[in-house]
N, C-alpha and C positions, 0 to 999 in steps of 0.2 A: 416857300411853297405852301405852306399852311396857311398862312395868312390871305393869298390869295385864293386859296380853295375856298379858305374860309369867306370871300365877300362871294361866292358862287351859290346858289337855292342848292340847297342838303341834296334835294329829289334830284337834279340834273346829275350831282357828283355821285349818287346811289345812281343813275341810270347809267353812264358812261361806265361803272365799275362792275356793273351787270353784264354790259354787252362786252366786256374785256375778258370776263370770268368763262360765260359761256364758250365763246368764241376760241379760248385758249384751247376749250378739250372738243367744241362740238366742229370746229374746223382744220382741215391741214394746215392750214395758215399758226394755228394755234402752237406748233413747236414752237416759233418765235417770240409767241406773247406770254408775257409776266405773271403768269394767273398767283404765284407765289405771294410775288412783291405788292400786287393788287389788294391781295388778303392784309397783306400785312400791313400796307396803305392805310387802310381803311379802320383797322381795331389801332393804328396810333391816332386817327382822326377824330375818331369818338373817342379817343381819350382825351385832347386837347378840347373837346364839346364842341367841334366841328359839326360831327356829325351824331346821331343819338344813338347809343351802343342796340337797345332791341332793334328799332329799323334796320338798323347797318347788319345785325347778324341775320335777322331773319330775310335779307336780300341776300348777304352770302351765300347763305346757305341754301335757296329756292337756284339760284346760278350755279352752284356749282353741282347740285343734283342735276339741271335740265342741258348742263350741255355736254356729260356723259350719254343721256340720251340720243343729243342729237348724232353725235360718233357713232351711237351704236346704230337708227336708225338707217344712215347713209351706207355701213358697213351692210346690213341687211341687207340693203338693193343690191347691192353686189354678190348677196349670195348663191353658188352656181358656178360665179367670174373664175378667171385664173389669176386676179388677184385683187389685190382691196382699191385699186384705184386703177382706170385705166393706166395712166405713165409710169406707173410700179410696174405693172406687169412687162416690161419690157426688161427689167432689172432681173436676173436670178428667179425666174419662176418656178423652180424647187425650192429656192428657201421657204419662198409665199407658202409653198403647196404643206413644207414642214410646220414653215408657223400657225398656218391653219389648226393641221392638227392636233400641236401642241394646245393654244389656247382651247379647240374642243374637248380636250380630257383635261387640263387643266388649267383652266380660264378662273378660278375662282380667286386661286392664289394672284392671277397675274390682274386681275380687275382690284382687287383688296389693296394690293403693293402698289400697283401702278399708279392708282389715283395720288398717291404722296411725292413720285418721282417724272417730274418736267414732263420731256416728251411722252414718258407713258402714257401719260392722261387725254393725250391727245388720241395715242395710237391703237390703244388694249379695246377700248369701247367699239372702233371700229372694226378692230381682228375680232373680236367675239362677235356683231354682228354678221361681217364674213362667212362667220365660222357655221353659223346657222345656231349658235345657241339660242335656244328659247328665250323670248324676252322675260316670261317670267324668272326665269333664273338668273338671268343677269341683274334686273335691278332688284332682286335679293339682299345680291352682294353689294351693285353699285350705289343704292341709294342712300343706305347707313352711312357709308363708309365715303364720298363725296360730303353727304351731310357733315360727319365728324372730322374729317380734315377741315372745310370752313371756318366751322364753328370753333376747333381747336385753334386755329392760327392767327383769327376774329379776335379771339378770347386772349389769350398769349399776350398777342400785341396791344389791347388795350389794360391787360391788368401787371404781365409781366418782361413787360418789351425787352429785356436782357436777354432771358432764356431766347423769345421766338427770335433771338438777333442769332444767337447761335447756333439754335434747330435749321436756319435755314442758310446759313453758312455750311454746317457741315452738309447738310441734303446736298446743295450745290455743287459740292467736291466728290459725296461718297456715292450720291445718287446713278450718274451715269455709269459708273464702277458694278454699282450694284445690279443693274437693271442690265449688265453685259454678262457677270456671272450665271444672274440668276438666267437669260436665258438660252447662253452655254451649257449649263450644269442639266436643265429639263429639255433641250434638242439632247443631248446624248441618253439621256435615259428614256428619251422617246425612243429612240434610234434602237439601245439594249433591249427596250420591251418587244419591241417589232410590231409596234403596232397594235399589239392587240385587245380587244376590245371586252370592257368586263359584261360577264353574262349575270342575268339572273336575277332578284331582287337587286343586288348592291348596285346596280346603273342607273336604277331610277334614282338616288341620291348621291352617285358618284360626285357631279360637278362640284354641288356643295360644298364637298369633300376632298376637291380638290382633282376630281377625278372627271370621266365621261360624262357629258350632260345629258340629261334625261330627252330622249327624240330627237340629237343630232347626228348629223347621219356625215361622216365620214368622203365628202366628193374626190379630195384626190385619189380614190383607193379603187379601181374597177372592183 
């Protein structure tokens, strides 16, 4: 497989792995696609001098910043909806209405975590859009922290391909596990809190925090 990669121009095999990276988290399509094994493609390519490691990272890492965007933008126009995509909303539209306003009080946790586990990446950017979080708050969190996953799995795999063989091995197994707990564990202490909404200076920094987001506003709640 290398070797034919290798008689391919570097720019085509950086652009096909661009539109793979985005596409994973800036489309629903994207639960299906590799964005993992992409990353990790790519830092054994430049290792083999396939491809040239600053090019190769500083593409990762611009794709994997811009197709959290696009999840969150799409999630935006929907905001208002009774759920994140028209064919969801036929599914459970109380879960929707709960997941909303989970990620609105605490989207920060689940934008930071999600971008490292599979479907998250796909689905967090668009529930925080939904949600009506401010976009400045969202790529606070989202852009560091897409940048750093890239570039760590980039990096990994061209310097120490053993470790990223088993970082994403265990992801693989523990990820969906996790990504169930974690949101069981925050629907029920939504549920304990009742809802309610912090007052007073601590809201304007809540989401940050883990908490409310500064001017989102709550729509399943007359």
């Amino acid at each position: 497989m290398a070797d034919l990669l290798g008689r391919l121009p570097a720019p085509l095999v950086l652009a096909v792995a661009a539109v793979l990276i985005v596409a994973e988290a800036g489309t629903l399509a994207g639960v299906a696609l590799p964005g993992t094994s992409v990353l990790v493609a790519l830092g054994f390519l430049s290792r083999l001098d396939v491809l040239p490691f600053a090019g190769t990272l500083a593409v990762a890492v611009a794709a994997a910043v811009a197709g959290p965007q696009l999840s969150y933008a799409q999630g935006r126009r929907r905001e208002g909806a009774a759920s994140v995509h028209p064919l969801a909303g036929r599914l459970a539209p109380a879960a929707w209405a709960r997941a909303r306003r989970m990620v609105a009080r605490r989207g920060a946790w689940a934008v930071a975590g999600g971008q490292w586990l599979g479907a998250a990446r796909t689905l967090v950017p668009r529930l925080t859009g939904w949600a009506g979080v401010p976009y400045a708050d969202f790529a606070r969190v989202s852009v560091p922290t897409a940048a750093a996953w890239a570039a760590t799995l980039v990096t990994l795999s061209r310097f120490v391909p053993d470790v990223v063989d088993a970082l994403t091995t265990n992801l693989a197994v523990a990820g969906p596990l996790a990504v169930g707990v974690v949101l069981v564990v925050s629907l029920a202490v939504s549920e304990l809190s009742g809802g309610r909404e912090l007052r007073g200076p601590l809201r304007r920094v809540a989401w940050i925090r883990g908490g409310r987001p500064r001017g989102c506003r709550s729509r399943g709640r007359s």
